[in-house]
GUVO-499522 format. One line per 5 residues: number of its first residue (from 1); their letters; for each residue x, y, z of C-alpha. Coordinates in steps of 0.05 Angstrom, whole numbers, plus 5000, padded with zeros to 4 digits. Layout:
REM GUVO-499522
NUM) A) X:Y:Z; ... $
REM end
This chain:
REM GUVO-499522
1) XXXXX) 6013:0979:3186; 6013:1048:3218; 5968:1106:3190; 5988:1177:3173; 5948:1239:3201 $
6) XXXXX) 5904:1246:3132; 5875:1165:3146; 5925:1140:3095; 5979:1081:3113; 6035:1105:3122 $
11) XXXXX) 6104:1088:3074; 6048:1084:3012; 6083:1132:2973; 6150:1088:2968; 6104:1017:2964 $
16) XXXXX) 6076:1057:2897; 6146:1076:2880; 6175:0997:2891; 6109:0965:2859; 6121:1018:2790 $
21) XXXXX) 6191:1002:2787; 6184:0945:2739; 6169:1001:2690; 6109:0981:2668; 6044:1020:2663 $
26) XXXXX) 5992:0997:2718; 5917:1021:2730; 5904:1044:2801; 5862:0978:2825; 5933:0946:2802 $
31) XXXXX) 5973:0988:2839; 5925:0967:2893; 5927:0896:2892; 6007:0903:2894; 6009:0934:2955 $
36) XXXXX) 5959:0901:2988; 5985:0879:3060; 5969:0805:3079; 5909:0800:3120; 5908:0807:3185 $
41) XXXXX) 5864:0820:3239; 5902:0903:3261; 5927:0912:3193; 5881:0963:3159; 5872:0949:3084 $
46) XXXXX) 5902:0991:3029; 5835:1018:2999; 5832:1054:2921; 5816:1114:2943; 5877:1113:2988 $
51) XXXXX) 5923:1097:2938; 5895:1137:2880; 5898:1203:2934; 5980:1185:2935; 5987:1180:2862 $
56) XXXXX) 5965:1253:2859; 6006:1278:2902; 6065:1235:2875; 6046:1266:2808; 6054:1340:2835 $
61) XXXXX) 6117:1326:2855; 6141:1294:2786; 6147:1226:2816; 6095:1185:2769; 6057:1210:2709 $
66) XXXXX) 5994:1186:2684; 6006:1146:2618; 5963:1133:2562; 5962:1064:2535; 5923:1052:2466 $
71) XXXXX) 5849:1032:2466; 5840:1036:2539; 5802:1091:2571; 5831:1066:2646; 5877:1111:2676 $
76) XXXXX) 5951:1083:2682; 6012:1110:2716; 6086:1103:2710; 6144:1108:2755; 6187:1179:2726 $
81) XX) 6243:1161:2776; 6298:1125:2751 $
REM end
């Protein structure tokens, strides 16, 4: 896994974009898990922080929105591209 000038891996964005696809509503650490590479000894892991950082920005640009789901205070998101 390469990384991006800002620390992140890079080709998260569409990872986050494949994972949502399914349609349903997913919590960050979910997300996370999802994307997780396989282990291996050069590959750096996908960390929350990374991943919640691309959500954001994915959300500026209308490509997920935060969605509320009933009695849960977590944050989800879901995938606004068809």
């Amino acid at each position: 896994m390469t990384v991006s000038d800002n620390g992140s891996p890079t080709g998260l964005p569409e990872r986050l974009l494949d994972v949502l696809a399914s349609g349903r509503a997913m919590t960050t650490s979910e997300i996370r898990e999802c994307v997780q590479a396989p282990s291996s000894s050069t590959a750096r892991p996908v960390v929350h922080e990374d991943v919640y950082s691309a959500l954001i920005r994915m959300e500026s640009r209308g490509l997920v929105q935060r969605a509320r789901v009933a009695g849960r205070r977590k944050v989800y998101w879901r995938n606004t591209v068809s």
